[in-house]
py3Dmol code that shows the C-alpha trace and the ligand (Angstrom):
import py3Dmol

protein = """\
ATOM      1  CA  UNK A   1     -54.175 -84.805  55.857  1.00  0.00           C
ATOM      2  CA  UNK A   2     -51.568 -88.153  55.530  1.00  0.00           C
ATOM      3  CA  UNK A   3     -48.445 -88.136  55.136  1.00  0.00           C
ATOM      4  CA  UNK A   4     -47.957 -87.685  51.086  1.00  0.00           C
ATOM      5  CA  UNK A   5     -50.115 -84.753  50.921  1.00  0.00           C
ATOM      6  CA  UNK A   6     -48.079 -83.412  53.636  1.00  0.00           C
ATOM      7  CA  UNK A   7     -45.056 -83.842  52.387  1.00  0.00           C
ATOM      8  CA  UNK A   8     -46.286 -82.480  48.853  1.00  0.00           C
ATOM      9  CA  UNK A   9     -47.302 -79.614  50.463  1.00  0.00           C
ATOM     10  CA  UNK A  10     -43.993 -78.599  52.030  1.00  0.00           C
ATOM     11  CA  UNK A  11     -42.017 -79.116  48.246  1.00  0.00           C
ATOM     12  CA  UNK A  12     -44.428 -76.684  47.015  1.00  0.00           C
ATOM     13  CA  UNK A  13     -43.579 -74.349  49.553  1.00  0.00           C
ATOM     14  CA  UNK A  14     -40.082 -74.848  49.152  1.00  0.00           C
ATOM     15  CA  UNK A  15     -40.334 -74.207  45.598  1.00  0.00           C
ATOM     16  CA  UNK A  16     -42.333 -71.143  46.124  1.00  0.00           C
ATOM     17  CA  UNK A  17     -39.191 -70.107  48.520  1.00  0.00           C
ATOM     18  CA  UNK A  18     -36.392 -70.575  45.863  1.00  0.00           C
ATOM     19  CA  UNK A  19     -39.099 -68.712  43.341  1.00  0.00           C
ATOM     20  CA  UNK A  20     -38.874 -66.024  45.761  1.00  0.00           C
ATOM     21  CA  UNK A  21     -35.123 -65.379  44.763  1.00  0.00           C
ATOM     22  CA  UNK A  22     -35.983 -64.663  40.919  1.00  0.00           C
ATOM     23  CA  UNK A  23     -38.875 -62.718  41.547  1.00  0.00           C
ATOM     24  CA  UNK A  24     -38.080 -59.571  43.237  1.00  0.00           C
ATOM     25  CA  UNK A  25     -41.964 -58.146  43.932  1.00  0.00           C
ATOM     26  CA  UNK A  26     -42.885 -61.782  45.817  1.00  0.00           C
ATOM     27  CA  UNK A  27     -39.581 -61.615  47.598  1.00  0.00           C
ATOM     28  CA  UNK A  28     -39.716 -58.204  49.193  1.00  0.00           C
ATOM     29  CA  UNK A  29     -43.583 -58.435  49.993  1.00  0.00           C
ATOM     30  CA  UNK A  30     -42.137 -61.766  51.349  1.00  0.00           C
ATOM     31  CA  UNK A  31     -39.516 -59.528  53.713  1.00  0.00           C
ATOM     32  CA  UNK A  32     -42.091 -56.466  54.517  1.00  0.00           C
ATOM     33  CA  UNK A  33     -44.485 -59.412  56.063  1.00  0.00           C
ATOM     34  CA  UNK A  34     -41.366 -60.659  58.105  1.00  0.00           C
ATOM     35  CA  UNK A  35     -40.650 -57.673  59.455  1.00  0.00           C
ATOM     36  CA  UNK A  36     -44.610 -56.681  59.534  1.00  0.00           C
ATOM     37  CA  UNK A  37     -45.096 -60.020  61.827  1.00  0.00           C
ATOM     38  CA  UNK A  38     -41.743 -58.814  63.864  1.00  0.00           C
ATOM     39  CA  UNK A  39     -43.739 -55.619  65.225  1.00  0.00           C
ATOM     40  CA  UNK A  40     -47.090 -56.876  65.393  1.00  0.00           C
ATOM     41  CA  UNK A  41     -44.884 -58.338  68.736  1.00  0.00           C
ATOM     42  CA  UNK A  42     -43.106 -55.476  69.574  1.00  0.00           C
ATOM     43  CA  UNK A  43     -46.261 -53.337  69.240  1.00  0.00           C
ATOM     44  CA  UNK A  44     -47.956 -56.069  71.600  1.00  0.00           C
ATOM     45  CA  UNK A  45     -44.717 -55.398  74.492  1.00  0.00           C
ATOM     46  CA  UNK A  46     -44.779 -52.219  73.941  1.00  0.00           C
ATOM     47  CA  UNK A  47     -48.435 -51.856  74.916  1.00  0.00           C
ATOM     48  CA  UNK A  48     -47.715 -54.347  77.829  1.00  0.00           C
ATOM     49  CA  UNK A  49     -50.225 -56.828  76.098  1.00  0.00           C
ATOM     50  CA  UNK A  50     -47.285 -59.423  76.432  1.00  0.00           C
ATOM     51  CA  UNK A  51     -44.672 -59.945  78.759  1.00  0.00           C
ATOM     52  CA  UNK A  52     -41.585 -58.322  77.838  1.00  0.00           C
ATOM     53  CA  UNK A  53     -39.111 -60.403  76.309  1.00  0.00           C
ATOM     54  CA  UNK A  54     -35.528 -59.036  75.959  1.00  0.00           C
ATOM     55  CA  UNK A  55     -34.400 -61.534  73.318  1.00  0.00           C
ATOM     56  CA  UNK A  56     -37.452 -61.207  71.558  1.00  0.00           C
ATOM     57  CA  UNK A  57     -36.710 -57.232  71.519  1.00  0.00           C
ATOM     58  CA  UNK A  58     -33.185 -57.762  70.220  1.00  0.00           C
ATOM     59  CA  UNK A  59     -34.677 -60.044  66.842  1.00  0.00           C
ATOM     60  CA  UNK A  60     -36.935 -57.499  66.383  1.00  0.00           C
ATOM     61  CA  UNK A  61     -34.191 -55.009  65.885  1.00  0.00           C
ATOM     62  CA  UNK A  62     -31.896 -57.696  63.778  1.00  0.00           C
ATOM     63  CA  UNK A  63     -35.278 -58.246  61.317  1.00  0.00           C
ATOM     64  CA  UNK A  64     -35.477 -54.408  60.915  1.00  0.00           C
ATOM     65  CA  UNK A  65     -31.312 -54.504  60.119  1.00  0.00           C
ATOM     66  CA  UNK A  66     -31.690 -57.625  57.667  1.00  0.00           C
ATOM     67  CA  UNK A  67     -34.296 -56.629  55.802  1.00  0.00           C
ATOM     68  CA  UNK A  68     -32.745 -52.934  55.576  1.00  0.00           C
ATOM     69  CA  UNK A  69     -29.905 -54.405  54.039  1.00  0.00           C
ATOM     70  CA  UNK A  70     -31.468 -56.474  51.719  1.00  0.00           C
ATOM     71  CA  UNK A  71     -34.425 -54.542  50.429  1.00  0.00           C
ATOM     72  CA  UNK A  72     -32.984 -51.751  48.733  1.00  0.00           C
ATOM     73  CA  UNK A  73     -31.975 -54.477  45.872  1.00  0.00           C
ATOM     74  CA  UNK A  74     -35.052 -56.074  45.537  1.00  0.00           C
ATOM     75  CA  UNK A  75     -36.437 -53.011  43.602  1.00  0.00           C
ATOM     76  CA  UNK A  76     -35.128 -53.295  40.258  1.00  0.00           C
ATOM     77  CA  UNK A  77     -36.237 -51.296  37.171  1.00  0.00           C
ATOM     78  CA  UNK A  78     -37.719 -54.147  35.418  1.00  0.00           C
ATOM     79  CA  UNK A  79     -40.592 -54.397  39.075  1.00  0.00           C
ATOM     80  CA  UNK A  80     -42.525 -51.806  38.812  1.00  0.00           C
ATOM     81  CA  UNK A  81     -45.713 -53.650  38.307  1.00  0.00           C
ATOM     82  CA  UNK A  82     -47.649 -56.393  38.380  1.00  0.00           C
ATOM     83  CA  UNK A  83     -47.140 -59.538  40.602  1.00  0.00           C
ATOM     84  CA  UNK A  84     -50.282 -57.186  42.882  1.00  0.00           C
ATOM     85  CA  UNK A  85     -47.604 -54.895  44.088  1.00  0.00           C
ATOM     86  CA  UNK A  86     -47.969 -51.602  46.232  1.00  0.00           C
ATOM     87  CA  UNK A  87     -44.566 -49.499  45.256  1.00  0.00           C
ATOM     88  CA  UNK A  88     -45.373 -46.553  43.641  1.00  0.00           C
ATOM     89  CA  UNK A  89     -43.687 -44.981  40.877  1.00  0.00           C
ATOM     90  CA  UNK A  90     -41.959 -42.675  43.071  1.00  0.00           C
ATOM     91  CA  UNK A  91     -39.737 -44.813  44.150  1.00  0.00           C
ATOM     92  CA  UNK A  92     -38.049 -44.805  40.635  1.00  0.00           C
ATOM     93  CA  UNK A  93     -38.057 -41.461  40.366  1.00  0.00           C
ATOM     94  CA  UNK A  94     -36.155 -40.749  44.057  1.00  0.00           C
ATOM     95  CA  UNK A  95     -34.323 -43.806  44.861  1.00  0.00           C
ATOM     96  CA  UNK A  96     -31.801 -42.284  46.352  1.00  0.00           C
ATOM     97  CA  UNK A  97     -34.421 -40.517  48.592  1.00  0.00           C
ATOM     98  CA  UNK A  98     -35.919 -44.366  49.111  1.00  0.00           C
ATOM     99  CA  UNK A  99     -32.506 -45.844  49.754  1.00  0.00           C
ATOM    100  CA  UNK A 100     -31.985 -43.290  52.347  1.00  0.00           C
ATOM    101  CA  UNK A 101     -34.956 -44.722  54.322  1.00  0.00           C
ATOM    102  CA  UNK A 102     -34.067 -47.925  54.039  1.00  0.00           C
ATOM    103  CA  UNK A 103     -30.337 -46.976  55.663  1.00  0.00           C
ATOM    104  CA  UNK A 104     -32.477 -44.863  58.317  1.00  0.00           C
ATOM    105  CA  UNK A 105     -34.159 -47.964  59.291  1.00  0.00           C
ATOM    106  CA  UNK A 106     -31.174 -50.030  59.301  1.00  0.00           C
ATOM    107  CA  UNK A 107     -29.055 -47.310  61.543  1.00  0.00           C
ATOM    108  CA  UNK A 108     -31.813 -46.850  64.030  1.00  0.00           C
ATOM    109  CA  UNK A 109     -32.337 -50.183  64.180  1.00  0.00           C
ATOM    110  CA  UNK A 110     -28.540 -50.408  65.334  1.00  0.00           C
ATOM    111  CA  UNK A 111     -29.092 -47.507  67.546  1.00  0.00           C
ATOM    112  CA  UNK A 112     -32.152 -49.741  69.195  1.00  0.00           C
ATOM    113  CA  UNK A 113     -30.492 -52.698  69.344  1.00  0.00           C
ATOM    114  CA  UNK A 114     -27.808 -50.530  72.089  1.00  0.00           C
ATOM    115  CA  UNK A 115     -30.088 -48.701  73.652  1.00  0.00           C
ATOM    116  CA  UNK A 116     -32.596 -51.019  74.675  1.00  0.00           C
ATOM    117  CA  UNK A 117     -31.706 -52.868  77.796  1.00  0.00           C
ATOM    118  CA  UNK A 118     -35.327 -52.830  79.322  1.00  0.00           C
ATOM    119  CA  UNK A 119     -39.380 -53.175  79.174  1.00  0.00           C
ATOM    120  CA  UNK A 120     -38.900 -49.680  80.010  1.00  0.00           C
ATOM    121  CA  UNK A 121     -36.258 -48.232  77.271  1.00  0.00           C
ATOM    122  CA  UNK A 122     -38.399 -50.885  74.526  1.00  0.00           C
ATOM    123  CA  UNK A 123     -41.364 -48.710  75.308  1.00  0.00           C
ATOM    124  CA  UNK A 124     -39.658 -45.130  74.983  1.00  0.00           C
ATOM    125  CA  UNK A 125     -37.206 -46.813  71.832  1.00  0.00           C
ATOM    126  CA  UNK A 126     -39.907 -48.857  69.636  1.00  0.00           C
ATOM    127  CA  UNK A 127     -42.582 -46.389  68.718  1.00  0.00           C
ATOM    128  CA  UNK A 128     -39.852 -44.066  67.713  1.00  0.00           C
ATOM    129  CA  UNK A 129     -38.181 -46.586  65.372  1.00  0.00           C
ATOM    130  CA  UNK A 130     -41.435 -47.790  63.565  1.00  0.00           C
ATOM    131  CA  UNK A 131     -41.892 -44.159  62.333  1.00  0.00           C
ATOM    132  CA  UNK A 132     -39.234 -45.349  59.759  1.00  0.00           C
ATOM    133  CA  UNK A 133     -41.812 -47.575  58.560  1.00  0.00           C
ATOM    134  CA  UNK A 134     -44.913 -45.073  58.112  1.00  0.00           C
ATOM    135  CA  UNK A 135     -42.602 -42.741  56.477  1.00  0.00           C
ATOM    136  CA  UNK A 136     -41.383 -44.516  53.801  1.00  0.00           C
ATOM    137  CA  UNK A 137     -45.104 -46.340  53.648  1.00  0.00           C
ATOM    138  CA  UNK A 138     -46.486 -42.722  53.471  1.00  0.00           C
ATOM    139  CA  UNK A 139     -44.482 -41.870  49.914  1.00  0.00           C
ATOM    140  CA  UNK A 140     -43.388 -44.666  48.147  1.00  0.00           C
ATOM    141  CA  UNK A 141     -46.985 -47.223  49.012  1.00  0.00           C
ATOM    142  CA  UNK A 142     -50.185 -47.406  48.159  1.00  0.00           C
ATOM    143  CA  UNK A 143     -52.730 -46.630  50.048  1.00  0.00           C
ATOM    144  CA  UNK A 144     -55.084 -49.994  50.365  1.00  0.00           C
ATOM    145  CA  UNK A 145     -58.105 -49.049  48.963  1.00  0.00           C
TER     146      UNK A 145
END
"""
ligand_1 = """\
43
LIG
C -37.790 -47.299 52.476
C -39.147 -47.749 52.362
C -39.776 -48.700 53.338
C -39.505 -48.876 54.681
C -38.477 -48.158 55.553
C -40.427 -49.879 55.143
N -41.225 -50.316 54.120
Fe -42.732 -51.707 54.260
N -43.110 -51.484 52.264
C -42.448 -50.636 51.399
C -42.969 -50.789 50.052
C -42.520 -50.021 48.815
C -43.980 -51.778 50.124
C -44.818 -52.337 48.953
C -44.066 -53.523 48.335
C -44.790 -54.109 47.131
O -46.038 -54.289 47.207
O -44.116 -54.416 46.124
C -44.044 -52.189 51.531
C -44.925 -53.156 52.031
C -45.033 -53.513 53.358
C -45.986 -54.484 53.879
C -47.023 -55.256 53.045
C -46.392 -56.539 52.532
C -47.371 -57.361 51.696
O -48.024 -58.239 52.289
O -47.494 -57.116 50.484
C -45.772 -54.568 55.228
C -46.520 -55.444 56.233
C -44.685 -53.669 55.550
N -44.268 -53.038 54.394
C -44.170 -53.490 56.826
C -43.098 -52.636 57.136
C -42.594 -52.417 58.481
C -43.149 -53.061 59.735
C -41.557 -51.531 58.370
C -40.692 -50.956 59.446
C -40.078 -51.815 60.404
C -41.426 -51.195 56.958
N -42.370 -51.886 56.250
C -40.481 -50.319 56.462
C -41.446 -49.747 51.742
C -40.859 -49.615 52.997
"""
view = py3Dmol.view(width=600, height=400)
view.addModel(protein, "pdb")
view.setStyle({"model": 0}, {"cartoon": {"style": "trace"}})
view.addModel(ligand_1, "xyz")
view.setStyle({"model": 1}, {"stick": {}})
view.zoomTo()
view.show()
């Protein structure tokens, strides 16, 4: 690839970054990857696959708080479908129940962030904090078919 095509490439994605912002369903599918990628490494320490890395630990637990804080408002009533999305109705019809989850996350998160000072504490702290995850996944996703 030269140069031009290159730098093409990277205005697109910037666009499709500032896109983001306006369109709520691309954003938070944008944020659930984020913090998806985040524990694909923290599921890899936990297991001892990779070395342990303490700062790596602690970003894990700041994704989790960011996107805790920021998802709740990227599910407007005017998103509940298309752009391929995976949020089920029920969201809608319990946000406060949803919001809830989303402050679990964030508070745990918090909680994590103190409590883990070691490879040890990561593995007793991190499997318990990704429950948050499943449980919300559990109700308010769809199951990929
Ligand atoms: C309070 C609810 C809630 C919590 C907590 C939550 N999620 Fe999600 N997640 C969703 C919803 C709803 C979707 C579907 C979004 C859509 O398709 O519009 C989703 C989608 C995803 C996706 C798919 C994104 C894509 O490519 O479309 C990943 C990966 C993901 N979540 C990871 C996580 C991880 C990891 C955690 C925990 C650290 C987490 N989520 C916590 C509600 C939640």
């Amino acid at each position: 690839m030269n140069r031009t095509v290159l730098a093409v490439a990277a205005i697109a994605i910037g666009v499709t970054a500032v896109g983001a912002q306006s369109d709520p369903i691309a954003a938070r599918k944008e944020l659930m990857k984020g913090i998806g990628a985040q524990t694909k490494t923290g599921g890899g320490m936990a297991k001892g696959e990779v070395p342990y890395d303490q700062s790596k630990a602690q970003a894990i637990f700041a994704s989790y708080i960011d996107a805790a804080s920021k998802a709740p408002g990227l599910f407007p009533p005017t998103s509940k479908s298309g752009g391929d999305t995976a949020a089920l109705p029920a969201i809608w019809e319990n946000k406060a129940d949803f919001e809830a989850k989303f402050a679990k996350l964030g508070a745990d998160a918090k909680e994590a962030q103190a409590k883990v000072k070691d490879a040890d504490s990561f593995k007793t702290v991190f499997p318990e904090l990704t429950k948050d995850c499943g449980s919300c996944h559990q109700t308010y996703r769809a199951k990929k078919s």
